[in-house]
C-alpha positions as CSV (number, residue, x, y, z in Angstrom):
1,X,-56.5,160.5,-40.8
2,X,-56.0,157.2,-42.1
3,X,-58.5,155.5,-44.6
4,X,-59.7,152.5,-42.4
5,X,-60.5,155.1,-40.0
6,X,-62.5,157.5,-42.8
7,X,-64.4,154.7,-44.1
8,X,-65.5,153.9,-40.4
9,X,-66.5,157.4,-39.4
10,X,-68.4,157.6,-43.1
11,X,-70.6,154.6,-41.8
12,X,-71.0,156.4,-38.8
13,X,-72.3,159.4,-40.2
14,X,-74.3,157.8,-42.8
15,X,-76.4,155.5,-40.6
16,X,-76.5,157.8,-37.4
17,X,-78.0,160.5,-39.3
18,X,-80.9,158.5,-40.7
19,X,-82.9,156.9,-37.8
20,X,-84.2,159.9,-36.3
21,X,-84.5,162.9,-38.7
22,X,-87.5,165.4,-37.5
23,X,-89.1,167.4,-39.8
24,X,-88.0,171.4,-40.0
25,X,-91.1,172.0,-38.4
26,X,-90.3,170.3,-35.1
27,X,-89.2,172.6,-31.9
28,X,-86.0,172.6,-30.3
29,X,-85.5,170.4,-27.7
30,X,-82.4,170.5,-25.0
31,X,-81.3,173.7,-26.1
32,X,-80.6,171.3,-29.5
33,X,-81.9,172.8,-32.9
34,X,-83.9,170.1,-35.0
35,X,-81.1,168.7,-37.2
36,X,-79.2,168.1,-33.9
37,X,-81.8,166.5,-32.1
38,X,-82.2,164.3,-34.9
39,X,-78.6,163.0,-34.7
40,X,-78.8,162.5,-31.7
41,X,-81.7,160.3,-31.4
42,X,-80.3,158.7,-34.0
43,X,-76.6,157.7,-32.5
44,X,-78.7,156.2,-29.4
45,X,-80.8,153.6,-31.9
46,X,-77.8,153.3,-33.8
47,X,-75.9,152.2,-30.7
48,X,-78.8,149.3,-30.2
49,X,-78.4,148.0,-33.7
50,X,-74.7,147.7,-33.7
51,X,-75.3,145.4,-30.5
52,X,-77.0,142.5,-32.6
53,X,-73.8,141.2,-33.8
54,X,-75.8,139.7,-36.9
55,X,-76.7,142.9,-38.0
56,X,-73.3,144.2,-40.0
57,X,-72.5,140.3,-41.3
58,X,-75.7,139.9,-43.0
59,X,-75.8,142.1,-46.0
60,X,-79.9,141.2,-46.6
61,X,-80.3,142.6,-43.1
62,X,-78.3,145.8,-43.6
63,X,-79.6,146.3,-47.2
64,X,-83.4,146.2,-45.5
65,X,-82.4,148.4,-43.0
66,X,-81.5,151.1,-45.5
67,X,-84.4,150.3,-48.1
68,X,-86.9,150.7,-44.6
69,X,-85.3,153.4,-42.7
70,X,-82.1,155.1,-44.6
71,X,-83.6,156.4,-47.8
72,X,-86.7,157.8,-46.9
73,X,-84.5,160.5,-44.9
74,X,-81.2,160.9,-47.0
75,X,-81.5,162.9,-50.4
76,X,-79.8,160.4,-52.6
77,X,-81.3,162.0,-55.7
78,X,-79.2,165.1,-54.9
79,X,-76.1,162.7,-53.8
80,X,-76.3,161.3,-57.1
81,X,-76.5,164.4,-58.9
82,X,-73.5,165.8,-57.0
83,X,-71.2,163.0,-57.5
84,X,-71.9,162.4,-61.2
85,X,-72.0,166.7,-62.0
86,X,-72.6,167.6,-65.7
87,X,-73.2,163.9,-66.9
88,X,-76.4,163.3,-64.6
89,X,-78.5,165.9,-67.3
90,X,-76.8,164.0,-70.7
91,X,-78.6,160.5,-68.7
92,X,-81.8,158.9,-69.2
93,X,-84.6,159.0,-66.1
94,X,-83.8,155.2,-66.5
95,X,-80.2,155.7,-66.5
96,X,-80.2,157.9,-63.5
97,X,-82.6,155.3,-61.5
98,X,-80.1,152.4,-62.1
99,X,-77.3,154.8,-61.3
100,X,-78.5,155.5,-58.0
101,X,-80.0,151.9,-57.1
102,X,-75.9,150.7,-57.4
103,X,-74.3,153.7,-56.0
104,X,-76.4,153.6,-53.1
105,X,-76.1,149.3,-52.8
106,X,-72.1,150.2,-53.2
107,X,-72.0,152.5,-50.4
108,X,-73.9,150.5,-48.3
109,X,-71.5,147.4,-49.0
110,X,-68.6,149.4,-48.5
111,X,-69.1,150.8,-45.3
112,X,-71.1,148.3,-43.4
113,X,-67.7,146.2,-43.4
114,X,-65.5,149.3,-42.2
115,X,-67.9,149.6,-39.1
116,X,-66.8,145.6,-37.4
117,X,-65.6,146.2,-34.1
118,X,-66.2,150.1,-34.1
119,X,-65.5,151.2,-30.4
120,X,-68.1,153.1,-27.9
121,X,-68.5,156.8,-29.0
122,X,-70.0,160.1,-28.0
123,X,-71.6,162.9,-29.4
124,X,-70.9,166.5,-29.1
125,X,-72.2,169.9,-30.4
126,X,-70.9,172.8,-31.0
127,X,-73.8,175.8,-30.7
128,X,-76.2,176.2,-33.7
129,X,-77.9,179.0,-34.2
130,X,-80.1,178.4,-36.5
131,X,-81.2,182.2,-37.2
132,X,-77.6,182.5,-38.7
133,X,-76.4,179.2,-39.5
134,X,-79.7,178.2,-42.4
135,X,-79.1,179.4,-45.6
136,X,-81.4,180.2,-47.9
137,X,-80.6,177.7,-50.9
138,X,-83.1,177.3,-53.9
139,X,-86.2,178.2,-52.5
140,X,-85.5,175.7,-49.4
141,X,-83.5,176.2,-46.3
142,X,-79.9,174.3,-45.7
143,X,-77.8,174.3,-42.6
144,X,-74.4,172.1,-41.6
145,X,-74.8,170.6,-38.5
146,X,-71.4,170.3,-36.9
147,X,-70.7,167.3,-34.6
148,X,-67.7,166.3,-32.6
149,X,-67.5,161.9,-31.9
150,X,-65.5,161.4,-28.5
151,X,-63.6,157.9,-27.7
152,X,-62.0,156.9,-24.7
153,X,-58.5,157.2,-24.8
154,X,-58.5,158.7,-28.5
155,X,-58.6,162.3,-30.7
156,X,-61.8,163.4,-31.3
157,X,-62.9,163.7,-34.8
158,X,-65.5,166.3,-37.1
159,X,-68.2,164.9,-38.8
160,X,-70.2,168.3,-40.5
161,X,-73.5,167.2,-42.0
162,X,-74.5,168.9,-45.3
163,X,-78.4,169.2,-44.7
164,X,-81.1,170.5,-46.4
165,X,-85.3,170.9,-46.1
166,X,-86.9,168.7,-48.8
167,X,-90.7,167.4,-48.4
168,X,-90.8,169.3,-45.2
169,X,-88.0,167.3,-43.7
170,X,-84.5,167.8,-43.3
171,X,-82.0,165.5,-45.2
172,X,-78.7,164.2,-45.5
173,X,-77.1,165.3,-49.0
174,X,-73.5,165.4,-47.9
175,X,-71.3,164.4,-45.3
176,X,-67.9,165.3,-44.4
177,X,-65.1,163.9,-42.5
178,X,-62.4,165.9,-40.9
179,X,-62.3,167.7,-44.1
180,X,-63.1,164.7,-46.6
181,X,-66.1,164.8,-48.3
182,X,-68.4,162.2,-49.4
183,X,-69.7,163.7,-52.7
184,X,-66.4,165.3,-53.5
185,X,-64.5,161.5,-52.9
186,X,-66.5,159.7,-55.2
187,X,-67.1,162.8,-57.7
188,X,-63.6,162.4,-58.1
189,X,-63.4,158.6,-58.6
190,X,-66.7,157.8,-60.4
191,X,-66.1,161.4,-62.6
192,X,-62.7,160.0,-64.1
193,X,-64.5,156.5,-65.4
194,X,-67.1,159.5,-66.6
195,X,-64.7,161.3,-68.8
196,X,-62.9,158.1,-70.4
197,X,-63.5,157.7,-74.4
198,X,-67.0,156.2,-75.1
199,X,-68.3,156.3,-71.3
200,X,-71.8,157.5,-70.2
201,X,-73.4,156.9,-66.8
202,X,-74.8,153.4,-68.4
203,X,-71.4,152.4,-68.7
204,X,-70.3,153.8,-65.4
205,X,-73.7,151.9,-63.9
206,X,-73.0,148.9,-65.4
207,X,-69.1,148.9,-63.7
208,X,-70.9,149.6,-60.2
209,X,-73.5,146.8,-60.8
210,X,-70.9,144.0,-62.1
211,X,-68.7,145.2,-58.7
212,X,-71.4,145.0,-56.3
213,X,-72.2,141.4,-58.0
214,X,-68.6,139.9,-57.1
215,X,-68.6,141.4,-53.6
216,X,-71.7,139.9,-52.6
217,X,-70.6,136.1,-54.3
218,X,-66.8,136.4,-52.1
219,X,-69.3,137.4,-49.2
220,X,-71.5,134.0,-50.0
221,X,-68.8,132.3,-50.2
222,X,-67.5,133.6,-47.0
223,X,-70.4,132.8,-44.8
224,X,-71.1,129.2,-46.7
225,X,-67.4,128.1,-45.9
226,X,-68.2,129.7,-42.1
């Protein structure tokens, strides 16, 4: 699978996931389990957004989006934890705040860009059973919804979402890709500027923050010379 194409199924997944969740208490409905019924509520408001062609070239819009409707319903405290591993506990509460404000900013940048021209797609589910498939995991239950996105004329792709009940709701704290996970693809690129001489997760912040900066100035300029 190429990397264009991960980066677009990423976005996918991130923001389909997020406009709908239900809380664990919620019945099945459709002969879908909760989790699924959220994701698929989701990909049909999803599919209305995408149709205002402002929305992905105007980063304020997107970012408001996500402050509004993305992370009241994705675990990015446990994202964050995940991807940075044994460093997160050595970090300030202040450190790890700042840590996940330009994480979260940098996956937002990065995959609202990869999602331009994105064709028509379908979802599919496998059967859940949720009396097998949720696990009990720290005093909380977790289940991976499997999903299957259909385009015309092309392969169908996996897209597995790591969920968990926190607050009463289920959230997002992983998502993979035919095989490619989210917190596993970053652990492995924000852990190696973790373990260089001197580092610390204010360094690693501060190298997230000064990279978010110059991508948003090339996008100014972009749009003022537009």
């Amino acid at each position: 699978m190429k990397y264009q194409n991960i980066k677009k199924f990423l976005l996918l997944a991130s923001f389909s996931i997020i406009l709908g969740l239900v809380s664990g208490s919620k019945v099945m409905a459709e002969g879908l389990a909760a989790p699924q019924v959220a994701i698929e509520k989701a990909s049909i408001k999803l599919k209305e957004n995408l149709q205002d062609g402002a929305f992905l070239n105007d980063f304020s819009k997107i970012n408001h989006f996500v402050d509004k409707v993305i992370t009241p319903h994705m675990d990015f405290n446990k994202i964050a934890k995940l991807v940075v591993g044994k460093y997160w506990r050595r970090a300030t509460k202040e450190e790890q705040k700042n840590f996940q404000k330009e994480f979260k900013t940098l996956l937002v940048r990065t995959y609202s860009r990869a999602f331009v021209g994105f064709d028509d797609w379908t979802l599919k589910f496998p059967p859940l059973d949720m009396k097998t498939a949720v696990k009990k995991v720290r005093n909380t239950q977790a289940v991976t919804v499997k999903t299957n996105i259909l385009q015309p004329g092309k392969r169908p792709f996996s897209i597995n979402y790591r969920m968990w009940v926190t607050g009463g709701k289920w959230k997002v704290y992983d998502i993979v890709i035919e095989g490619i996970s989210l917190v596993k693809n970053y652990r492995t690129s924000i852990g190696a500027r973790l373990k260089r001489p001197g580092a610390s997760l204010g360094t690693v912040t501060a190298y997230l923050a000064e990279k978010n900066k110059l991508a948003f100035m090339k996008t100014e300029s972009k749009d003022n010379q537009s």
